[in-house]
Structure formats: structure tokens, C-alpha cells
VOBAVO-383469 format. One record per residue: x negated, y, z negated of N, C-alpha, C in turn. Coordinates in steps of 0.2 Angstrom, whole numbers, padded with zeros to 4 digits, always signed. Each point is the difference from the previous one (the first is absolute). Layout:
N
XYZXYZXYZ/...
This chain:
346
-0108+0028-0015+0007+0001+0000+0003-0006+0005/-0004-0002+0005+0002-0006+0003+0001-0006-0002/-0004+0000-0004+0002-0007-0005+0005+0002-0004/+0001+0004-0003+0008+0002-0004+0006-0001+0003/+0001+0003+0006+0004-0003+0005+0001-0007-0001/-0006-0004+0003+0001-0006+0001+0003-0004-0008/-0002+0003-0005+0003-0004-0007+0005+0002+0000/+0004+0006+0001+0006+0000+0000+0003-0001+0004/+0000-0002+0007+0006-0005+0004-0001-0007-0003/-0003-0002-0006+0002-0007-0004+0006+0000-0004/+0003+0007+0000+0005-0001-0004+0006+0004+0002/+0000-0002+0009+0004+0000+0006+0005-0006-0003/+0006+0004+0000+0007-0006-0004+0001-0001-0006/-0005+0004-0004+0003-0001-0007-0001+0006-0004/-0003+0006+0001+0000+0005-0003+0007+0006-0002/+0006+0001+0008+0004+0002+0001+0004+0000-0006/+0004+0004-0007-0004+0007+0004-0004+0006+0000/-0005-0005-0003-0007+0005+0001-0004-0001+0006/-0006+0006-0001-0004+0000+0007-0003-0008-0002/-0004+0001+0005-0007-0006+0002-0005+0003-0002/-0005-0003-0006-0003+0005+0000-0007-0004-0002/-0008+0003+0004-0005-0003+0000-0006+0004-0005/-0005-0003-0003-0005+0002-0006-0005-0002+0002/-0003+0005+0000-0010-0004-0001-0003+0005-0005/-0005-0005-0004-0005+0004-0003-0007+0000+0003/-0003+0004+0003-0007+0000+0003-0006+0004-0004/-0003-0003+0001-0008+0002-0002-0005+0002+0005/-0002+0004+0003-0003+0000+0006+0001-0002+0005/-0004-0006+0002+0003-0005+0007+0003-0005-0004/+0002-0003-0006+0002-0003-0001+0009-0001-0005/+0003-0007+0004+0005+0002-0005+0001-0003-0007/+0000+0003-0007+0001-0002-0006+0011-0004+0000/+0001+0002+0001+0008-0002+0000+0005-0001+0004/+0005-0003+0001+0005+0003+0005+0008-0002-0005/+0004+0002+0005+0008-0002-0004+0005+0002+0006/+0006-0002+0000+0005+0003+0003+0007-0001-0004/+0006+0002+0001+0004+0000-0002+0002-0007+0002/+0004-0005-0005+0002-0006+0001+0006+0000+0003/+0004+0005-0004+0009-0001-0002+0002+0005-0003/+0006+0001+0002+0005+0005-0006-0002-0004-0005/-0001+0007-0005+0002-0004-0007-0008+0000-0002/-0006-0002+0004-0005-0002-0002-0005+0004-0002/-0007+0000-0001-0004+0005+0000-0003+0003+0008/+0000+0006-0001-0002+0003+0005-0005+0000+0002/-0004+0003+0006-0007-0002+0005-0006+0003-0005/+0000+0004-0003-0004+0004-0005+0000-0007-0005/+0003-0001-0005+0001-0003-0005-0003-0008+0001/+0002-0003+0007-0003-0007+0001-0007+0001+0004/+0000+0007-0001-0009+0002+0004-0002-0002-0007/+0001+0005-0004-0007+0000-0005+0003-0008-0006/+0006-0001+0001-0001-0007-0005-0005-0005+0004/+0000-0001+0007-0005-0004+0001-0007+0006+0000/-0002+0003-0002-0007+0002-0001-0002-0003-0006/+0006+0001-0006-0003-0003-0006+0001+0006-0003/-0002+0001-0008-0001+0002-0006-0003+0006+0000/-0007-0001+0005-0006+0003+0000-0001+0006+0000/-0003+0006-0003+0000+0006+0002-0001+0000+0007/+0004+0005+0004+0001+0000+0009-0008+0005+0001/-0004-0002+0001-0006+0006+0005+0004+0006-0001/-0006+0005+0000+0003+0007+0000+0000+0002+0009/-0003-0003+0005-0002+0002+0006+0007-0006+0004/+0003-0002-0003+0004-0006+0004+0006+0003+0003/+0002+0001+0004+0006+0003+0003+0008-0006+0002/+0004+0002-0004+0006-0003+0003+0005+0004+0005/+0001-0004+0004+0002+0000+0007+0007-0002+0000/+0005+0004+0001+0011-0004+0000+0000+0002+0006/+0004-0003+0001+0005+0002+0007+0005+0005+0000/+0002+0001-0005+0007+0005-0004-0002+0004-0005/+0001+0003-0001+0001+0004-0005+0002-0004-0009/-0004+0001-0003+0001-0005-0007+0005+0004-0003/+0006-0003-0003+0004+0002-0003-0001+0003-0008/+0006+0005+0000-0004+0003-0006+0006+0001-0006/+0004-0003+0001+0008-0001-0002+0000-0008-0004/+0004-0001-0004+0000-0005-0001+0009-0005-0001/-0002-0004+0004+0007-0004+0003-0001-0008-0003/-0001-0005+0006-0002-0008-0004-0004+0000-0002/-0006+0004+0001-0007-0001-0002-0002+0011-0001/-0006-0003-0007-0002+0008-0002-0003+0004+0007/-0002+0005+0000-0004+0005+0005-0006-0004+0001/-0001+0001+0007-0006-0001+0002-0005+0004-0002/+0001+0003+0003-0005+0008-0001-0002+0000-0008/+0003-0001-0007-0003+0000-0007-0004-0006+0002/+0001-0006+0004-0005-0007-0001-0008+0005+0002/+0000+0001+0006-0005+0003+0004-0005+0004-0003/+0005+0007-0003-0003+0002-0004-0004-0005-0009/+0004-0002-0004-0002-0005-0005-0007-0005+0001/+0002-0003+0006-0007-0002+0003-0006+0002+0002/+0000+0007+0002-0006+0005+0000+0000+0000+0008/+0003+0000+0004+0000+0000+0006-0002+0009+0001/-0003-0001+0006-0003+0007-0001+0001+0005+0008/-0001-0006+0007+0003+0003+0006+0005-0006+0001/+0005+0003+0004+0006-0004+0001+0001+0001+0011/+0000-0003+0002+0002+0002+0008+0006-0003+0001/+0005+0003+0002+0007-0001+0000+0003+0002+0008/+0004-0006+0004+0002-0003+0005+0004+0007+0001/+0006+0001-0001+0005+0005-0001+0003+0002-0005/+0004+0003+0000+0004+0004-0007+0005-0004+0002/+0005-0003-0009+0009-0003+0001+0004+0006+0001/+0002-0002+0003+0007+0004+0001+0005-0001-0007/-0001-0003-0003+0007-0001-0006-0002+0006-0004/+0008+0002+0000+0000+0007-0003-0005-0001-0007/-0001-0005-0005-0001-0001-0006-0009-0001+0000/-0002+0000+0007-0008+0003+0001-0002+0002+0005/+0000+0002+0007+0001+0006+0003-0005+0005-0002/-0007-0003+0000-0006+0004+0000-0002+0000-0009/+0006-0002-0004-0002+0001-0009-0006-0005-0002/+0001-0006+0005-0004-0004-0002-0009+0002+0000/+0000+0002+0007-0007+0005+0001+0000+0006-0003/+0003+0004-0004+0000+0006-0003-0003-0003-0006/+0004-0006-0004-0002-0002-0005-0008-0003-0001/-0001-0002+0004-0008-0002+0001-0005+0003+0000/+0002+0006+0004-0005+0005+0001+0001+0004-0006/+0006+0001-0002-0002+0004-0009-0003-0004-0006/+0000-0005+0003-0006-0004-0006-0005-0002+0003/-0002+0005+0004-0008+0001+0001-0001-0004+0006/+0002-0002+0004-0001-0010+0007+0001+0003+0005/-0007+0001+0002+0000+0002+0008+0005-0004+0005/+0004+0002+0005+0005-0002+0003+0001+0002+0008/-0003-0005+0005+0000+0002+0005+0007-0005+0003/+0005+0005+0005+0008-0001+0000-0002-0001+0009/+0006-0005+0003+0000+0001+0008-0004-0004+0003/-0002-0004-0003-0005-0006+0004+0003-0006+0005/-0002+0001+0003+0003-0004+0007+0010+0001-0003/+0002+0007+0000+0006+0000-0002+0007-0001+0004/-0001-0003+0006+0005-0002+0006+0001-0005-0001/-0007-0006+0000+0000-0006-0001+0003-0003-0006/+0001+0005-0008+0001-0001-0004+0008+0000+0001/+0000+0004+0000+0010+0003+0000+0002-0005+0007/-0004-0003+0004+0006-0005+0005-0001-0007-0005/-0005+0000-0004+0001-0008-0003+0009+0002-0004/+0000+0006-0004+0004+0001-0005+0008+0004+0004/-0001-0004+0006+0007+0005+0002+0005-0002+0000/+0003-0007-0005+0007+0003-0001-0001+0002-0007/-0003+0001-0003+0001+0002-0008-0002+0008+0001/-0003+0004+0006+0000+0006+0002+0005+0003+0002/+0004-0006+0006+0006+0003+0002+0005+0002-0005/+0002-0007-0004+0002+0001-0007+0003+0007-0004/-0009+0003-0002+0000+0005-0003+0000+0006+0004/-0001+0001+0006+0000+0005+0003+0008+0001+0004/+0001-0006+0002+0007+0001+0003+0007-0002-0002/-0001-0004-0008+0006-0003-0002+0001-0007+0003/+0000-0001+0004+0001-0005+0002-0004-0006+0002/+0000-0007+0000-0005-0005+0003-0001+0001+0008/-0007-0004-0002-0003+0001+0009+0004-0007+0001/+0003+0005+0008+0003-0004+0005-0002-0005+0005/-0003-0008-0003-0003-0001+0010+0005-0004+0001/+0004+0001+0007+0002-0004+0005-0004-0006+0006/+0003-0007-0001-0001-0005+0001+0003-0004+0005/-0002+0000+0007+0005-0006+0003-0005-0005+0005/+0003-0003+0002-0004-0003+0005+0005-0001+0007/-0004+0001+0005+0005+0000+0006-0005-0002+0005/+0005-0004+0007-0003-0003+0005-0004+0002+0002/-0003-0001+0007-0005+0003+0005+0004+0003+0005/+0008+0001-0002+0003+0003+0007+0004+0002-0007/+0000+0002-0005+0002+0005-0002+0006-0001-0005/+0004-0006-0002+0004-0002-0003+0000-0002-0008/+0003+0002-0006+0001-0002-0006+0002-0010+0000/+0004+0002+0002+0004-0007+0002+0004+0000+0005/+0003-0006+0001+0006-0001+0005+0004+0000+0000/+0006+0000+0003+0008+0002-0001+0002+0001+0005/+0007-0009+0000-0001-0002-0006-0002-0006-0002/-0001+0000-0007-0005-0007-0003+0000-0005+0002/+0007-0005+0003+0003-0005+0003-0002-0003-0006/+0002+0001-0007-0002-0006-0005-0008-0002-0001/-0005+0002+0003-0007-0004-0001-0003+0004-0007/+0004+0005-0005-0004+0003-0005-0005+0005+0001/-0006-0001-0005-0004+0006+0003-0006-0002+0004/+0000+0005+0005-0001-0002+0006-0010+0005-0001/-0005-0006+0001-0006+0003-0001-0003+0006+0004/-0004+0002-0002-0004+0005+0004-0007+0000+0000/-0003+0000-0007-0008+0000-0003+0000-0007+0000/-0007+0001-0002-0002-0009-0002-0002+0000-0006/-0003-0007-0002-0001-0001-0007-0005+0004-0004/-0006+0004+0005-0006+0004-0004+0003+0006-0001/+0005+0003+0006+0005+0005-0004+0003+0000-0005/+0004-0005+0000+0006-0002-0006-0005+0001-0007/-0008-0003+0000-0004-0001-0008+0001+0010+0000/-0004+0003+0005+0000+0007+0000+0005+0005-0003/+0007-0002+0001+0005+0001-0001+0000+0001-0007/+0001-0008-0002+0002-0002-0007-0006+0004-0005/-0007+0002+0004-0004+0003-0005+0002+0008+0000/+0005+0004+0005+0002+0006-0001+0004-0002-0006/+0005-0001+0002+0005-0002-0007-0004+0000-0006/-0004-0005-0001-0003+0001-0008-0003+0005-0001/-0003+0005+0007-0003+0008-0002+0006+0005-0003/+0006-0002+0000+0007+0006-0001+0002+0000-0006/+0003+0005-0003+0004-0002-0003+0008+0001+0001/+0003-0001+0005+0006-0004+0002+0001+0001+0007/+0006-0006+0004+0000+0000+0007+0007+0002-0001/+0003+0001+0007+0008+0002+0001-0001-0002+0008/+0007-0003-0002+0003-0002+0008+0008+0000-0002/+0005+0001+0007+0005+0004-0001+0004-0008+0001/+0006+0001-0001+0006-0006-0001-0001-0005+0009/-0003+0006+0004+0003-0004+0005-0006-0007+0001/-0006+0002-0001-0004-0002-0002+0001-0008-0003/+0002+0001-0007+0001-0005-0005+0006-0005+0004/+0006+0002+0004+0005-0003+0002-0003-0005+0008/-0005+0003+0005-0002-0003+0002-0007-0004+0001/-0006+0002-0006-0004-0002-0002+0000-0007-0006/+0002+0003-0004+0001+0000-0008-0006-0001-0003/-0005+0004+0000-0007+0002-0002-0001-0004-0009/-0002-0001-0003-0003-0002-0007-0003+0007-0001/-0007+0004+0004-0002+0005-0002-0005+0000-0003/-0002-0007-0003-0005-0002-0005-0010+0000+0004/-0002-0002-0004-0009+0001+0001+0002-0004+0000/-0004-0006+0005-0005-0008+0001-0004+0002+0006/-0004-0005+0000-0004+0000+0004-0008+0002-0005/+0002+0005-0004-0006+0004-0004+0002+0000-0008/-0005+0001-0004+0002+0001-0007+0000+0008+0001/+0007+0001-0004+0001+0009-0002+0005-0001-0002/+0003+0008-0004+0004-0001-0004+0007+0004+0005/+0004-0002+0000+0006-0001+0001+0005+0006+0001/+0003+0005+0005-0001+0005+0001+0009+0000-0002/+0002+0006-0001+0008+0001-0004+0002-0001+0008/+0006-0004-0001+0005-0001+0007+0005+0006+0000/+0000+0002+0006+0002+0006+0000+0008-0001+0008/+0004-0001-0004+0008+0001+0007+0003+0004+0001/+0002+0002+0005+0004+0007+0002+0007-0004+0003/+0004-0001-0004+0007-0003+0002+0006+0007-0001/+0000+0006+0005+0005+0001-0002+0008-0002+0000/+0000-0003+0002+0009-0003+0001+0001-0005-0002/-0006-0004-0003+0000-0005-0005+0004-0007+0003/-0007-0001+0007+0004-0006+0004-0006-0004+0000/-0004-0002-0005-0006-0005+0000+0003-0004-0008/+0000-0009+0005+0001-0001-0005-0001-0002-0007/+0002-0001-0004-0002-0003-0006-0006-0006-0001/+0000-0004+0005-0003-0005+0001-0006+0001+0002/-0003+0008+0002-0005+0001+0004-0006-0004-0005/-0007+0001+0005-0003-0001-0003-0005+0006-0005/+0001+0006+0001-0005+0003-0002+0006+0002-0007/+0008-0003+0000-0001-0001-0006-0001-0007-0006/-0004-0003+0002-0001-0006-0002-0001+0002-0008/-0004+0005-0003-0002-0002-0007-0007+0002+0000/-0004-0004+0006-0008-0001+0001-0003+0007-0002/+0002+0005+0002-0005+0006-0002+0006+0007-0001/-0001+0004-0002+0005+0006-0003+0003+0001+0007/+0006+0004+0000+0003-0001+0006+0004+0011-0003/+0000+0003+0006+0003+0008-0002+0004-0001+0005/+0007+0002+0001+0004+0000+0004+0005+0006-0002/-0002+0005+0009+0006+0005+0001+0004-0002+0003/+0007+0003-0002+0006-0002+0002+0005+0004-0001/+0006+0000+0004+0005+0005+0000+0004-0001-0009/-0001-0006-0002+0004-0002-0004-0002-0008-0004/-0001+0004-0007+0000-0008-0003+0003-0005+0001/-0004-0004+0001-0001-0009+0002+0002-0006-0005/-0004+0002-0005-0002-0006-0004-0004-0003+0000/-0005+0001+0003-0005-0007+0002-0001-0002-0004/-0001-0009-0002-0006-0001-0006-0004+0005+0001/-0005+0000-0008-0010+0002+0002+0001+0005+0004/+0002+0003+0003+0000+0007+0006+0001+0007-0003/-0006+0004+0000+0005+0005+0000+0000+0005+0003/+0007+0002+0001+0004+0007+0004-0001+0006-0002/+0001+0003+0005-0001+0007+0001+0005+0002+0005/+0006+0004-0004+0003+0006+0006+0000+0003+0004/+0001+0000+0005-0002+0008+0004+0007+0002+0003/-0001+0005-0004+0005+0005-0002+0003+0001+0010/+0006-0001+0000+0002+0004+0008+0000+0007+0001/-0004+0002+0005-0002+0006+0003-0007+0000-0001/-0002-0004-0004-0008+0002-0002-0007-0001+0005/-0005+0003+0001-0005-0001+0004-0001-0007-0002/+0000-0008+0006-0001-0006-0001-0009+0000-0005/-0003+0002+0006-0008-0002-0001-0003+0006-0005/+0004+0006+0000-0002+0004-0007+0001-0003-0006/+0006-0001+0000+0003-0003-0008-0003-0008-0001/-0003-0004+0005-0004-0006+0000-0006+0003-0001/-0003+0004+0001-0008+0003-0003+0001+0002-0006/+0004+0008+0000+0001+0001-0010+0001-0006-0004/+0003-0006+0003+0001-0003-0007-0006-0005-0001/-0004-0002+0006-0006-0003+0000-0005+0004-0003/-0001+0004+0002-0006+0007-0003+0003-0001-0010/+0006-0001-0002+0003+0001-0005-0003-0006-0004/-0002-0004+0003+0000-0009-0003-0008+0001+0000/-0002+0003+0003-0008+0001+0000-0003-0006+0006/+0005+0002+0006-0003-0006+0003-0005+0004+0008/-0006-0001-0002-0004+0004+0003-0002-0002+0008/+0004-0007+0002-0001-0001+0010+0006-0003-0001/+0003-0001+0008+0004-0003+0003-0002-0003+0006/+0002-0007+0002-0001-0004+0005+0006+0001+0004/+0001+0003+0004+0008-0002+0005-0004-0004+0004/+0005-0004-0001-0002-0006+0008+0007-0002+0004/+0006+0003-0001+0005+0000+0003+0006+0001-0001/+0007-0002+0005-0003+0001+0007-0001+0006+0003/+0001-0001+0008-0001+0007+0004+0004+0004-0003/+0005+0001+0000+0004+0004-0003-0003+0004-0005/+0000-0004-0004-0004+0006-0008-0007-0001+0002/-0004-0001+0003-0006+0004+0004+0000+0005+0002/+0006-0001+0006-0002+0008+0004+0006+0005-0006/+0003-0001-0003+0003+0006-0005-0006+0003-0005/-0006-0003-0001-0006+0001-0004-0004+0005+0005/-0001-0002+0006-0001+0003+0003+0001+0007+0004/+0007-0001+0002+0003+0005+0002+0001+0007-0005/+0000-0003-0007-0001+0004-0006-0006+0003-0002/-0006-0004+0002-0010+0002-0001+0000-0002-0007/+0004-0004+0000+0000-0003-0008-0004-0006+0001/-0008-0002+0001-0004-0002+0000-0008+0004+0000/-0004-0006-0003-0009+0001-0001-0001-0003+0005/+0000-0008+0001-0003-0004+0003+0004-0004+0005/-0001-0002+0006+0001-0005+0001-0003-0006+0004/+0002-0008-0001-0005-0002+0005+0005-0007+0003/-0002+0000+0005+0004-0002+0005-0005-0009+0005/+0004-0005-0003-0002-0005+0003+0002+0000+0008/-0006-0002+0004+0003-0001+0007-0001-0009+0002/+0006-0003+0001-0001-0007+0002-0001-0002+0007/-0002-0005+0001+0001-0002+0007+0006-0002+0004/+0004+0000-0004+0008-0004+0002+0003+0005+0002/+0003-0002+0008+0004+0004+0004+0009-0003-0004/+0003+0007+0002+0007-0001-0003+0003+0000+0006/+0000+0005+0004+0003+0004+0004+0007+0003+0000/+0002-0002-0005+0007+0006-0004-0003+0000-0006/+0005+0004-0002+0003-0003-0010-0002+0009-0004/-0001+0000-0004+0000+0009-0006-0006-0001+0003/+0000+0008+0004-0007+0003+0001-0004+0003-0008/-0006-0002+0001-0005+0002-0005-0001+0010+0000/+0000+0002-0006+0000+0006-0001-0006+0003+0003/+0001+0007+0002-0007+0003+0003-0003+0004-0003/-0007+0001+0000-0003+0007-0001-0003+0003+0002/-0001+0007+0000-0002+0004+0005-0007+0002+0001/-0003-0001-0005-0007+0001-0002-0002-0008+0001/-0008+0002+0002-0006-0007-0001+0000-0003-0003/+0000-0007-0001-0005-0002-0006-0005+0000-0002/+0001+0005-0008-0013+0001-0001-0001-0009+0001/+0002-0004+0001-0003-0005-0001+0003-0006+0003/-0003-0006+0003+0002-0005+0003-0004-0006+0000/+0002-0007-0005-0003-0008+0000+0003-0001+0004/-0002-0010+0001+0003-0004+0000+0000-0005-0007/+0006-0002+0001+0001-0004-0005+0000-0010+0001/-0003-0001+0003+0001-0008+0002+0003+0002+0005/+0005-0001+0004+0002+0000+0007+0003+0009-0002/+0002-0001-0002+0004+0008+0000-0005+0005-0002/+0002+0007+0003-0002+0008+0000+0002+0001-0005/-0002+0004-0005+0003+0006-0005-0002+0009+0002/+0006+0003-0002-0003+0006+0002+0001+0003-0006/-0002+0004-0003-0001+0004-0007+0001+0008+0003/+0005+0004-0004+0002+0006+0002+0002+0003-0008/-0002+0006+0002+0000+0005-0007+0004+0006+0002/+0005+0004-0003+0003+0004-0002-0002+0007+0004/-0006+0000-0004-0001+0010-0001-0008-0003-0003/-0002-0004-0003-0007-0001-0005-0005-0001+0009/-0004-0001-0001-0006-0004+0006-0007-0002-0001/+0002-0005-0003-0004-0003-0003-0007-0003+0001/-0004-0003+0000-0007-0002+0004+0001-0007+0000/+0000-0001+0008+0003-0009+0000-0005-0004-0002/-0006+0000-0003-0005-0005-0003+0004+0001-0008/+0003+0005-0003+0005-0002-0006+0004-0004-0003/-0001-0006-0003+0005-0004-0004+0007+0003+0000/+0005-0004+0004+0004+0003+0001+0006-0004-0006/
């Protein structure tokens, strides 16, 4: 089951929005196959298990190993669970149960009424934190939350005021690669207007090959301008707003006046199928994420640069399960409500 983890964080950034999902075929001590999930759209961890096996009658003693529960529904791709059985698979050992309403235990029910011994719950903590936004997803409607900043050694987001020098640094360059590899794990980042007016972010991956996460803006008064760069065209762009804009390439989203801001921003994301969110700013719409508990994750660059004024860095009241260095800077990694084992891929 550790290696099935392992195959399925390959498909960290591009599965969203499905799970991650890891396959092995074993024989004793040894392993006959493996697969994971590539891609939406693609074949599943079961499916690219046994096509790399080949043709071959499967051993009656060989045991297939998921991280997830095989689907038993049929959406891009037919039921897993008829491959499985088809194949002559005979014991099956499964990570955890999906939570989508549309298998939710049917996939192991189906299995086991076609005779395939089915052992469920294997390392099934470790399973369910590989797959937590597509659990939060189905369990709570809406995408998993992490928030992102980086702030000084004395505590500061930035300065203020800027006296013109732009954006003023904090991490260093082996952060900055770290960074741009969370981004390509998401499926989309938000930063609110004020951000965009004195940043002017692009939002994009470089540094790392990955795909390209939906640009997500909270402008409600609609004072970011057109010229911005996160609406350049370069990657999908979703923009809340008190009122249509116009943007080229952009699209708009209402928010209705009186409405819960970061409610009506989650339903309609949860709607679009978009199963994580990156906030990376600013303080403002941090600590409103917070002050709400409207977060999973957070994690928090510490730099060496003293500020001595400027927007204090958001706080939290709990520990970090966890804390690096990243080239010159600390990271502190901080969870919600989950608690996780810090030797886990996080």
C-alpha cells in the first residue's frame, strides 16, 4: 500500500477532479504490475495496473492492492470493479472507501458479490490525507483550503508604505521553486484586488513543469485594473465581483449584495468542480479565511528580512505539526482539525 501512495502522488497536478489514485499487482514478495491515475479523463490506477501486466491470465494467488476504492459507476471511463472482476482478480486490499456518493462502499460490495476476497482500511489515514481535497470535496462541498504567505523574521507581510520599490522580497530563490511546485499541485489560487493593485502577480507556474492552476480574483468593488496581469489571457482567469466588467478572456461571477463573501466563493467553486484552493493573499483575505475556519492547511514562509513596520503577518493559535528549512528560510506547515504524521508527503 506504500507504494500505491507513492504512484499516486505522480499524478499530483493533474488528476483534479478526481482522486490520486495508486495500483499494484503482487504475487507473494513479488510485484507483477503497477499503475496510477495520469489525468482526468485518463484511465484509472486499476486499468493502467493490469494493461501494463499484459494480456495474460492474472495468477489465481496474486493480489491487487488501490489506494481508493475502485469505482463501480461509469463516467469518463467504464467501472473499475467489472475490470477486476473480468480479469479473474480474486483478493483485492483497498487503502479506503470514496466518499462519492456514486461508490461509497458499492465498489467493494460489488466485488465481494462476485466472489474477491476484499480486505478494506489499510494504512487508511495515510490513504485519505494523500486524497484530501477530493475528500474534502465530497464530504464537505467544498475545496480544501491552504493558505500561503510569507512573512519576515519580525513578523511583517510587507511594508507600508512601498515608497515606489514594488514588490518587496522576503523568501529566496529555493523557496520561490517550492512555491511555484504548490501551485502546480492546486487546482486554482485566489488573491484579493488589493494584492493584484500593489503586487500585480501573473500567478502562473515557472520554475517547475506543471499544469497551470485556474486564476482565481476577489475584486469586489471592481478596482483592479484591466491591464492586470493575472488578466493577461496566459491561463483561465475566474473573477468575483460586485458587477460586470467586461474583461476580455475573463470570466465573472456576481456576488449577490448581502451574500456570505467566502460562502458564495466556495459554493460556486465546489460547483465548477474545483477540489483545492491556494489563498496566497493579501492579509486581509487571509485573516477573513481564518477568522471564518474556512481553512485545511496552512503554511507559512519565514524569511530573514527585518521590516520593522508594514501589514502584520496573520496568526495562529495552534502549532505547527511540522517545520523545514527551505534554503535560507523556515516553513511552518499547520492543519485545521486533521493531524497528520509529519514523515507524510505533504
Amino acid at each position: 500500500m506504500q507504494r500505491c501512495l507513492q504512484l499516486a502522488r505522480n499524478g499530483a497536478g493533474f488528476t483534479a477532479p478526481n482522486p490520486m489514485v495508486g495500483a499494484v499487482l503482487v504475487q507473494g514478495e513479488r510485484i507483477l504490475a503497477e499503475g496510477w491515475h495520469r489525468a482526468h479523463g485518463r484511465a484509472h490506477a486499476e486499468v493502467e495496473c493490469l494493461r501494463a501486466f499484459g494480456n495474460s491470465p492474472v495468477p489465481p494467488d496474486a493480489v491487487m492492492y488501490v489506494s481508493l476504492e475502485p469505482c463501480s459507476h461509469t463516467g469518463l471511463t467504464p467501472p473499475c470493479t467489472d475490470l477486476l472482476i473480468t480479469r479473474g482478480i480474486r483478493t483485492a486490499v483497498i487503502g479506503c472507501t470514496d466518499p462519492d456518493p456514486r461508490v461509497a462502499g458499492r465498489g467493494i460490495a460489488r466485488l465481494r458479490g462476485a466472489g474477491i476476497t476484499v480486505i478494506t482500511d489499510v494504512l487508511r489515514d495515510e490513504c485519505r490525507w494523500v486524497n484530501r481535497r477530493f475528500i474534502t470535496a465530497q464530504e464537505e462541498q467544498r475545496p480544501y483550503v491552504i493558505l500561503k504567505w510569507a512573512r519576515t523574521s519580525d513578523g511583517f507581510l510587507d511594508r507600508h508604505p512601498r515608497d515606489g520599490r514594488g514588490v518587496q522580497r522576503i523568501s529566496c530563490f529555493t523557496t520561490d521553486v517550492l512555491v511555484h511546485r504548490w501551485r502546480s499541485e492546486e487546482h486554482a489560487i485566489l488573491v484579493g484586488s488589493r494584492t493584484v493593485l500593489n503586487d500585480n502577480p501573473n500567478l502562473g507556474v515557472r520554475h517547475v513543469a506543471g499544469r497551470q492552476p485556474l486564476r482565481v480574483v476577489l475584486d469586489r468593488q471592481g478596482i483592479t485594473p484591466p491591464s492586470s496581469n493575472v488578466y493577461n489571457g496566459n491561463a483561465p482567469t475566474l473573477l468575483f465581483t460586485g458587477k460586470v466588467r467586461g474583461l476580455k478572456g475573463v470570466e465573472e461571477v456576481v456576488i449577490q449584495p448581502g451574500a456570505s463573501l467566502l460562502e458564495s466563493m466556495m459554493a460556486e467553486l465546489h460547483r465548477r468542480k474545483i477540489r483545492s484552493l491556494l489563498v496566497e493573499g493579501g492579509g486581509e483575505l487571509l485573516s477573513h479565511f481564518i477568522a471564518e475556519g474556512l481553512w485545511d492547511e496552512t503554511r507559512e514562509i519565514v524569511g530573514e528580512a527585518l521590516f520593522l513596520q508594514g501589514t502584520p503577518a496573520p496568526r495562529l493559535v495552534q502549532q505547527p505539526f511540522d517545520s523545514f528549512h527551505s534554503g535560507m528560510d523556515r516553513i511552518h506547515l499547520f492543519t485545521r482539525t486533521a493531524q497528520p504524521d509529519p514523515t507524510w508527503p505533504w
